[in-house]
GUBALO-820733 format. One line per field, with one value per atom (N, C-alpha, C): residue in one letter; atom name; x, y, z. Coordinates in nm, 3 decimals. Example, Ala and Ser with C-alpha at 12.3 -4.5 7.8 and 13.67 -1.06 7.14 Angstrom:
% residues 2
residuo	[a, a, a, s, s, s]
atomo	[N, CA, C, N, CA, C]
x	[1.319, 1.230, 1.320, 1.285, 1.367, 1.290]
y	[-0.569, -0.450, -0.330, -0.225, -0.106, 0.003]
z	[0.780, 0.780, 0.780, 0.708, 0.714, 0.787]
***
This chain:
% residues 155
residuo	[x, x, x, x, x, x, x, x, x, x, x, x, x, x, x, x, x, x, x, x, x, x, x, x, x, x, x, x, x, x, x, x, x, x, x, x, x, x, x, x, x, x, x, x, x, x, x, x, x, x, x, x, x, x, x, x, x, x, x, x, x, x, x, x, x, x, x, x, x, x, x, x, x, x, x, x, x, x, x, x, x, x, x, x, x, x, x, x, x, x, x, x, x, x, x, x, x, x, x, x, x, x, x, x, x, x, x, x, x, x, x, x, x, x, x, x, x, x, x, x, x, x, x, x, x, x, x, x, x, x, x, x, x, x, x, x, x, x, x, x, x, x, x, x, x, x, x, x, x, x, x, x, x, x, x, x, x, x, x, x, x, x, x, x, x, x, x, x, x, x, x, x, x, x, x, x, x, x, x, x, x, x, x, x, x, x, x, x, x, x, x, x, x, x, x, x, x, x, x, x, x, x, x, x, x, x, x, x, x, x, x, x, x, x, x, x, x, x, x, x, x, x, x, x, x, x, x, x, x, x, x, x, x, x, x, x, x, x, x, x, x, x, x, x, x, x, x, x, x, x, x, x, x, x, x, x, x, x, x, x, x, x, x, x, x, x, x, x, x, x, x, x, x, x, x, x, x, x, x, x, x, x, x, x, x, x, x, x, x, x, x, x, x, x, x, x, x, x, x, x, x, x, x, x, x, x, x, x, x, x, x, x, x, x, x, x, x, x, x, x, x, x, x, x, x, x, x, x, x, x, x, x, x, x, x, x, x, x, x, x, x, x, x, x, x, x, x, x, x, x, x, x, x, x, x, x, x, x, x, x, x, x, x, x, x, x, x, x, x, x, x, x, x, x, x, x, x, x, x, x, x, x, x, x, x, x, x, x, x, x, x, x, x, x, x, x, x, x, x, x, x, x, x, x, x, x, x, x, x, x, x, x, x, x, x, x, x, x, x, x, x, x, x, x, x, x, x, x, x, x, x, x, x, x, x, x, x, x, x, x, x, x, x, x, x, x, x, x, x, x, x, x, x, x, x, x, x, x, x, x, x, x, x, x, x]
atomo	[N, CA, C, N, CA, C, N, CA, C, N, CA, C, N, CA, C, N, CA, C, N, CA, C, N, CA, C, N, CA, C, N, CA, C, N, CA, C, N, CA, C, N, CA, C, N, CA, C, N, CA, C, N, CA, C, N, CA, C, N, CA, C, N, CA, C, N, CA, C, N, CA, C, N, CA, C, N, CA, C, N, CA, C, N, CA, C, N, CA, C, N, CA, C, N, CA, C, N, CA, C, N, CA, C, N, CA, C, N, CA, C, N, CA, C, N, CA, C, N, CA, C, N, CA, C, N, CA, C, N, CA, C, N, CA, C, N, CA, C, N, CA, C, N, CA, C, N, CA, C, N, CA, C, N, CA, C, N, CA, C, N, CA, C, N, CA, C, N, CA, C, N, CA, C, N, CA, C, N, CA, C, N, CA, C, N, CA, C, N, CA, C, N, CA, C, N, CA, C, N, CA, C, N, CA, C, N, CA, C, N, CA, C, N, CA, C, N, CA, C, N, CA, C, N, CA, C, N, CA, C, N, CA, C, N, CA, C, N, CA, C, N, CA, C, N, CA, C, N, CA, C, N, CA, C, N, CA, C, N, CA, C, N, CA, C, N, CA, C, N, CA, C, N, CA, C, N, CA, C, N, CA, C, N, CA, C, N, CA, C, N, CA, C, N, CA, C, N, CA, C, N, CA, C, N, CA, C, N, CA, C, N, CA, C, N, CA, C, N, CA, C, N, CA, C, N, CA, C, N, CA, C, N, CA, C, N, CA, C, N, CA, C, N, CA, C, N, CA, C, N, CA, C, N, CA, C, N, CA, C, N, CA, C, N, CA, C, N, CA, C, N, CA, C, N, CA, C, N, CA, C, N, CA, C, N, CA, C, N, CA, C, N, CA, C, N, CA, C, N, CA, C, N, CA, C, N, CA, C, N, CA, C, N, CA, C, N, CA, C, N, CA, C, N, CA, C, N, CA, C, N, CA, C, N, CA, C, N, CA, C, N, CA, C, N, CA, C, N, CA, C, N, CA, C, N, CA, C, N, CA, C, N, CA, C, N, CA, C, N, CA, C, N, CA, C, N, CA, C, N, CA, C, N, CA, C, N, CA, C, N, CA, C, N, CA, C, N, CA, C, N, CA, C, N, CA, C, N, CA, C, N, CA, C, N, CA, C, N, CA, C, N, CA, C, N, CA, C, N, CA, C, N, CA, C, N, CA, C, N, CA, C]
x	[0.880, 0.743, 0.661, 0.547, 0.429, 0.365, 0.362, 0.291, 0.147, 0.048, -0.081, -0.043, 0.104, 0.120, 0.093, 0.033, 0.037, 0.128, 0.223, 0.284, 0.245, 0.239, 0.191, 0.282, 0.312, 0.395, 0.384, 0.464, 0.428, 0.428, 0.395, 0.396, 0.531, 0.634, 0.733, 0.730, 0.820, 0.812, 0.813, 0.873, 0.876, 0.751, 0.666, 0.512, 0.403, 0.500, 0.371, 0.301, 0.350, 0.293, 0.169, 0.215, 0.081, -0.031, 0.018, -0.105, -0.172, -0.125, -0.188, -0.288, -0.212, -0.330, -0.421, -0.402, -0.524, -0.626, -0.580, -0.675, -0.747, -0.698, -0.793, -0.860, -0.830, -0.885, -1.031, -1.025, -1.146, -1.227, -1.203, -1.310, -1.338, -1.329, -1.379, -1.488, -1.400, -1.505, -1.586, -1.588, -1.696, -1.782, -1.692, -1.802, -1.828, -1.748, -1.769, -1.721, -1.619, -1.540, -1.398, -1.412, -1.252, -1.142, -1.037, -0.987, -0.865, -0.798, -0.701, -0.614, -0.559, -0.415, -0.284, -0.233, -0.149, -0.207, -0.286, -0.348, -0.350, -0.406, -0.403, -0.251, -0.151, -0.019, 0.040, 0.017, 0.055, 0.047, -0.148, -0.163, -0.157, -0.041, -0.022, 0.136, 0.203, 0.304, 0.333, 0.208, 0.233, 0.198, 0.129, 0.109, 0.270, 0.328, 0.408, 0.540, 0.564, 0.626, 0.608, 0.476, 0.484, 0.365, 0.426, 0.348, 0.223, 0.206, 0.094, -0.007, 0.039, -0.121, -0.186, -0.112, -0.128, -0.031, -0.090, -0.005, -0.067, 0.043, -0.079, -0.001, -0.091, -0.037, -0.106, 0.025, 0.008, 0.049, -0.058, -0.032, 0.018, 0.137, 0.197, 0.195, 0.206, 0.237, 0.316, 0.373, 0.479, 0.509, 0.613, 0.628, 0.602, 0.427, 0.379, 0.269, 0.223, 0.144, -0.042, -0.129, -0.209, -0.310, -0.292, -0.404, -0.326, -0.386, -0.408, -0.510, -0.466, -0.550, -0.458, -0.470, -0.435, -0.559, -0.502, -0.489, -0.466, -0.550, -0.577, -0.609, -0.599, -0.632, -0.740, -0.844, -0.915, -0.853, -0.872, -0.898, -1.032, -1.062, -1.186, -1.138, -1.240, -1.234, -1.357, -1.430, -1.543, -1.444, -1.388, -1.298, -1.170, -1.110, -0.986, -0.878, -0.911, -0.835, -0.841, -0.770, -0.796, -0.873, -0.911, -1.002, -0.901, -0.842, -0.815, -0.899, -0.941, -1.013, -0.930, -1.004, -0.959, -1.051, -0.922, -0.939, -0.869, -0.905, -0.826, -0.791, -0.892, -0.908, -0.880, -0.857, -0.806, -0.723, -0.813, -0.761, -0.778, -0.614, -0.685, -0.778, -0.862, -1.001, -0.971, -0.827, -0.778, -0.768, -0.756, -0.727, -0.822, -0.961, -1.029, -1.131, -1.161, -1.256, -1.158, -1.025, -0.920, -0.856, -0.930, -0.858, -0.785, -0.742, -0.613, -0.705, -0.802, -0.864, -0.829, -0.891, -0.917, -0.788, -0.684, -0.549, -0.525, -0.561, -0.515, -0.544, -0.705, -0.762, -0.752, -0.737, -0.695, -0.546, -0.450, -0.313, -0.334, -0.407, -0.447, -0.546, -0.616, -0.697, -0.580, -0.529, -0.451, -0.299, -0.257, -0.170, -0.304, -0.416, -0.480, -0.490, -0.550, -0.543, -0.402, -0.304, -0.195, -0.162, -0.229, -0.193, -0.319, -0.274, -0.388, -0.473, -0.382, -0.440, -0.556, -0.551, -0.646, -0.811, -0.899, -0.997, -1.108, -1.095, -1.180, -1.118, -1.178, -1.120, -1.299, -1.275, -1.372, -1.342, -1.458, -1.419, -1.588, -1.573, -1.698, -1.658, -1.833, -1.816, -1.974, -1.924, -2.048, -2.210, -2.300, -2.410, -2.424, -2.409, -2.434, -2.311, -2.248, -2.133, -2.154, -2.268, -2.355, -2.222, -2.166, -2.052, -1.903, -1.925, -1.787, -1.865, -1.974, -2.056, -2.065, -2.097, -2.107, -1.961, -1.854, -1.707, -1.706, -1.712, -1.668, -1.759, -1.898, -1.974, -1.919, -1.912, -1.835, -1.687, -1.640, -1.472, -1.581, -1.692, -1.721, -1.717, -1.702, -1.722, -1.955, -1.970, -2.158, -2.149, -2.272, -2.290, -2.288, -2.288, -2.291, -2.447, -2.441, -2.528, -2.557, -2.487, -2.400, -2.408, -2.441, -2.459, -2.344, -2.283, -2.140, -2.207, -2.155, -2.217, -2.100, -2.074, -1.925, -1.968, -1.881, -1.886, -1.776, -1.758, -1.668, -1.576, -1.509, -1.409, -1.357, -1.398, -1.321, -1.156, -1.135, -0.967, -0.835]
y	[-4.070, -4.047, -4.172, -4.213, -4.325, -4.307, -4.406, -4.389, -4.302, -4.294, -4.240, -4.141, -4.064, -3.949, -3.830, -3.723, -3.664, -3.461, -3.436, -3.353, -3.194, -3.067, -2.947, -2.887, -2.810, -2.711, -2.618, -2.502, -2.417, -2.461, -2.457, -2.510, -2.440, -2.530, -2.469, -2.483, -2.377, -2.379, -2.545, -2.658, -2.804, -2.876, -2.786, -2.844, -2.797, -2.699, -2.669, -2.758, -2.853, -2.953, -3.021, -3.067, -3.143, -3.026, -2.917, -2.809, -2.785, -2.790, -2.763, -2.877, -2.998, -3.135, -3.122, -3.098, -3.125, -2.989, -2.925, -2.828, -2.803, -2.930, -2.965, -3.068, -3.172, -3.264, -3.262, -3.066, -3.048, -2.989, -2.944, -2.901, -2.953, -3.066, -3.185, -3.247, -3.289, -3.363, -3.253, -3.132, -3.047, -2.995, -2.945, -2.844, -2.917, -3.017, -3.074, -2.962, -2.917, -2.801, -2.891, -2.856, -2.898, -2.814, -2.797, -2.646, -2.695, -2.568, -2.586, -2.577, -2.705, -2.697, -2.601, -2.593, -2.469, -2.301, -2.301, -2.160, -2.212, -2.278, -2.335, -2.294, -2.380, -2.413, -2.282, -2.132, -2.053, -1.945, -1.990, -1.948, -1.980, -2.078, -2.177, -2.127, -2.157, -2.023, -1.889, -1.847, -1.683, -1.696, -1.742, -1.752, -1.789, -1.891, -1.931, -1.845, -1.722, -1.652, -1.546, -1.485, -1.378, -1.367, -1.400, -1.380, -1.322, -1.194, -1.067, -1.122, -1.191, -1.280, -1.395, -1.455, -1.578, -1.650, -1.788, -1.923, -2.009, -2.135, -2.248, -2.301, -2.408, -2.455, -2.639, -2.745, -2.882, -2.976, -3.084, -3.185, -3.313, -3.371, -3.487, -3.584, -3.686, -3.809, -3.899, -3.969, -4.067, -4.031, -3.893, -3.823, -3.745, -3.835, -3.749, -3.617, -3.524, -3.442, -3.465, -3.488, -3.560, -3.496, -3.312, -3.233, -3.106, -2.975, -2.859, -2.773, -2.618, -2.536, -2.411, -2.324, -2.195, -2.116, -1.959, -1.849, -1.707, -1.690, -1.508, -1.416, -1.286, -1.189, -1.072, -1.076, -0.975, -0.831, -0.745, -0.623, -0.516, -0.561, -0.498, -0.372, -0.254, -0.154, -0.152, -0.219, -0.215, -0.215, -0.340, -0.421, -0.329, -0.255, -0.254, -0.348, -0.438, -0.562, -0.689, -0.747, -0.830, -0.978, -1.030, -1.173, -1.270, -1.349, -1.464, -1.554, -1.579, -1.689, -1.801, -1.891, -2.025, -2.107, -2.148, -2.217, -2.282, -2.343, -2.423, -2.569, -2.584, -2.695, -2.859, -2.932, -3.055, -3.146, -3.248, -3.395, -3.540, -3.556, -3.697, -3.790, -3.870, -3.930, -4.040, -4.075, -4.189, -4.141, -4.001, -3.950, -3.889, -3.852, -3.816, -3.845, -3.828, -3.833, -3.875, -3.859, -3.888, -3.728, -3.651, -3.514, -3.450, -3.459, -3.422, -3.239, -3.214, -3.091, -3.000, -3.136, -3.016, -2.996, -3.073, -3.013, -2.905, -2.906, -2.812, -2.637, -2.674, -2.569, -2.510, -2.614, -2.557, -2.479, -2.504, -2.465, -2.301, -2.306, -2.196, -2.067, -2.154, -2.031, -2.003, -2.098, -2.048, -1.918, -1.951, -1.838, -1.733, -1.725, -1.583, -1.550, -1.645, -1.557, -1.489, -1.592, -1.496, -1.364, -1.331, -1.204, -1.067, -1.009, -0.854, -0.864, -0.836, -0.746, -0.834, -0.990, -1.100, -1.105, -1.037, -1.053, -1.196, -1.268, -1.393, -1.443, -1.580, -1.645, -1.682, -1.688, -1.696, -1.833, -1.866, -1.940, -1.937, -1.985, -2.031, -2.169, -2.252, -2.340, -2.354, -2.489, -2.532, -2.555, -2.459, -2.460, -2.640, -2.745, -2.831, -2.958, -2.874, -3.000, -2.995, -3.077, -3.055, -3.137, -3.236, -3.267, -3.152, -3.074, -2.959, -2.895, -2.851, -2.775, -2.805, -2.942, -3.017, -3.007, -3.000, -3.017, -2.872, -2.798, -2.648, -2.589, -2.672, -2.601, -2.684, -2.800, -2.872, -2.844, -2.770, -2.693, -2.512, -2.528, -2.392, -2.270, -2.297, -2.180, -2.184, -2.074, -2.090, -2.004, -1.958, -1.944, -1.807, -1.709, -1.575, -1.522, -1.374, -1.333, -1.304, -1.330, -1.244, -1.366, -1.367, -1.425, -1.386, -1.471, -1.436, -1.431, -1.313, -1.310, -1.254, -1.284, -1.298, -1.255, -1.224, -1.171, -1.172, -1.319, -1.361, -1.316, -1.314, -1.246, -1.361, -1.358, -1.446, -1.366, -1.552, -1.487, -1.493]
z	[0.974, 1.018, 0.988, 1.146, 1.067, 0.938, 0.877, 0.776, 0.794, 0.910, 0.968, 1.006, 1.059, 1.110, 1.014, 1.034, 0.938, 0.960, 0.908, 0.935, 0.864, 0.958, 0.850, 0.810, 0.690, 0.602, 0.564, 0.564, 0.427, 0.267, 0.220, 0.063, 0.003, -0.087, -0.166, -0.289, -0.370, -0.499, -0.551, -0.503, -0.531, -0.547, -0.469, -0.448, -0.553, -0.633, -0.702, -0.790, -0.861, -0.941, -0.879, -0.745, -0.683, -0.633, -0.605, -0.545, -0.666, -0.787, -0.898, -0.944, -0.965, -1.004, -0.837, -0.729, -0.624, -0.657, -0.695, -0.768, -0.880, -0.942, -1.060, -1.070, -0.975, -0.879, -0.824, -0.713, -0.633, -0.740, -0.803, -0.875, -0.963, -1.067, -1.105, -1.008, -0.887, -0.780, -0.727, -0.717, -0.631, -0.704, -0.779, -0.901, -1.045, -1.111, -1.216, -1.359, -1.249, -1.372, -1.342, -1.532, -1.602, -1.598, -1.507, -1.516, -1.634, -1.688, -1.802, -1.701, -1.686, -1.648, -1.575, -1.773, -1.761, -1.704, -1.709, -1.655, -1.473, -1.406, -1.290, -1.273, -1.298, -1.254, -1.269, -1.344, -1.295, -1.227, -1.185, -1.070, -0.937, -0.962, -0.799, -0.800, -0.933, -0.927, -0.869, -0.930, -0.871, -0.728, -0.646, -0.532, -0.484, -0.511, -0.429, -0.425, -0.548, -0.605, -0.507, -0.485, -0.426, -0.283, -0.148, -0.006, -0.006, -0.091, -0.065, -0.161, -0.235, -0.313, -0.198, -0.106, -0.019, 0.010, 0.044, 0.116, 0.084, 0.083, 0.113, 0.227, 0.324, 0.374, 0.331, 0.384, 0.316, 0.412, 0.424, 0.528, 0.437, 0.528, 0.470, 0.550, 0.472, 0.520, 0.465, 0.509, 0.444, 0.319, 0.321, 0.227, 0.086, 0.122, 0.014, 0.083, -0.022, 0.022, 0.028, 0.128, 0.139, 0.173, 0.185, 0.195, 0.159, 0.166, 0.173, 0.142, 0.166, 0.228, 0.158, 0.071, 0.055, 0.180, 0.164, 0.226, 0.169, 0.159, 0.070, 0.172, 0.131, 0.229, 0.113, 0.268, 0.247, 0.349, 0.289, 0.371, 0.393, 0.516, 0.589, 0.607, 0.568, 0.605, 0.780, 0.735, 0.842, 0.962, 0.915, 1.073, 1.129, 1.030, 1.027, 1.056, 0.968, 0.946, 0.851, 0.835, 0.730, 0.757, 0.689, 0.676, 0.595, 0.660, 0.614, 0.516, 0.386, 0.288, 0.299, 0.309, 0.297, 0.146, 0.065, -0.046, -0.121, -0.230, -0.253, -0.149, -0.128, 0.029, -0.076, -0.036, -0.079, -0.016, 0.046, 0.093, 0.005, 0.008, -0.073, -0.035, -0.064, -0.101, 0.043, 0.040, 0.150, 0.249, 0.259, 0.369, 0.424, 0.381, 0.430, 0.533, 0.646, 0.783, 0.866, 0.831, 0.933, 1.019, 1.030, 1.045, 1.016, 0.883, 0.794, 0.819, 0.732, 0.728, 0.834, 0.986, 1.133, 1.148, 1.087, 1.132, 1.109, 0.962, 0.882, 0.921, 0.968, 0.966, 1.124, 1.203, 1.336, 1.357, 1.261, 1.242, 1.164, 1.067, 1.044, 1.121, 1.186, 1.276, 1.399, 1.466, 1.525, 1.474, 1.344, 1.321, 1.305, 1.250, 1.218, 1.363, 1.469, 1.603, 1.668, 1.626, 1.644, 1.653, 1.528, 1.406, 1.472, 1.540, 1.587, 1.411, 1.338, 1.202, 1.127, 1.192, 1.155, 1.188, 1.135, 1.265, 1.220, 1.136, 1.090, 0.961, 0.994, 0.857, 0.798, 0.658, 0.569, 0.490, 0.409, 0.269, 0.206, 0.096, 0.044, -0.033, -0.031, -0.053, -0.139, -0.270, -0.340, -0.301, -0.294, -0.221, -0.255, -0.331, -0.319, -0.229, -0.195, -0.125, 0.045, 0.064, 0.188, 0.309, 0.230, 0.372, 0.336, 0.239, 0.352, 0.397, 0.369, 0.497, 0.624, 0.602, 0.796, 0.836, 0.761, 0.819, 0.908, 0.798, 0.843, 0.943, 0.987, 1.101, 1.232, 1.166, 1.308, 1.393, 1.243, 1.332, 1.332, 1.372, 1.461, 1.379, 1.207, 1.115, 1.098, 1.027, 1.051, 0.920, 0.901, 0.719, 0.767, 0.694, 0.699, 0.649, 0.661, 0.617, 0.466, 0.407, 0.296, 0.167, 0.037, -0.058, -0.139, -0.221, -0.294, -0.443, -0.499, -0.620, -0.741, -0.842, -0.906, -1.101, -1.135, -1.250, -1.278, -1.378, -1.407, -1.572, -1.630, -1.744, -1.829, -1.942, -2.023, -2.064, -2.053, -2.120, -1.985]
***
């Protein structure tokens, strides 16, 4: 493969090391949270361990891994169907405004349209990270009505 080509994947158990440091990566750079590590890495584990928690999917290039995108499921009762979340988003710094993302994310809306049981994909993002906002309105996602509000658990 060109070195500029960039190829998509499912993520494998081999990958978990890097899905784990790009995840401690974005949130350093987005949110200015320190995540612990070992707690991260085995929740990139259990994901990759078991389908019904998610996916990720990972764009490469010249054999290294140079973006991704996990995939969670909601289940709508409203909809009768589920909502695709998108998170865990991460392109390396070199690779970014090159379309590594729209790949990513166009590869993914296309399997949710695939899928009857799919009816939207979601994510949330740092009310202060004003360019993934412009990304995600420009691939045609718009803000919702809906405020995310969380109550979080030590331990």
């Amino acid at each position: 493969m060109h070195e500029d080509q960039v190829a998509l994947r499912p993520a494998r158990q081999a990958d978990a090391r890097v899905i784990a440091d790009y995840n401690i990566a974005m949130a350093l750079e987005t949110e200015g949270k320190v995540l612990d590590a070992g707690i991260v890495q085995k929740g990139v584990d259990a994901v990759l361990a078991d389908q019904a928690k998610g996916f990720y999917l990972l764009a490469e290039s010249g054999g290294r891994v140079v973006g991704q995108a996990m995939v969670t499921f909601e289940w709508s009762d409203w909809r009768d169907g589920v909502f695709w979340w998108l998170e865990s988003v991460y392109v390396l710094p070199d690779f970014r405004r090159r379309g590594v993302f729209a790949g990513l994310f166009r590869a993914l809306e296309a399997g949710a349209r695939a899928r009857p049981e799919v009816v939207g994909l979601r994510l949330y993002v740092d009310q202060e990270n004003k360019v993934a906002q412009e990304t995600y309105r420009h691939l045609g996602m718009a803000t919702s009505n809906y405020a995310l509000f969380e109550l979080e658990f030590e331990g």
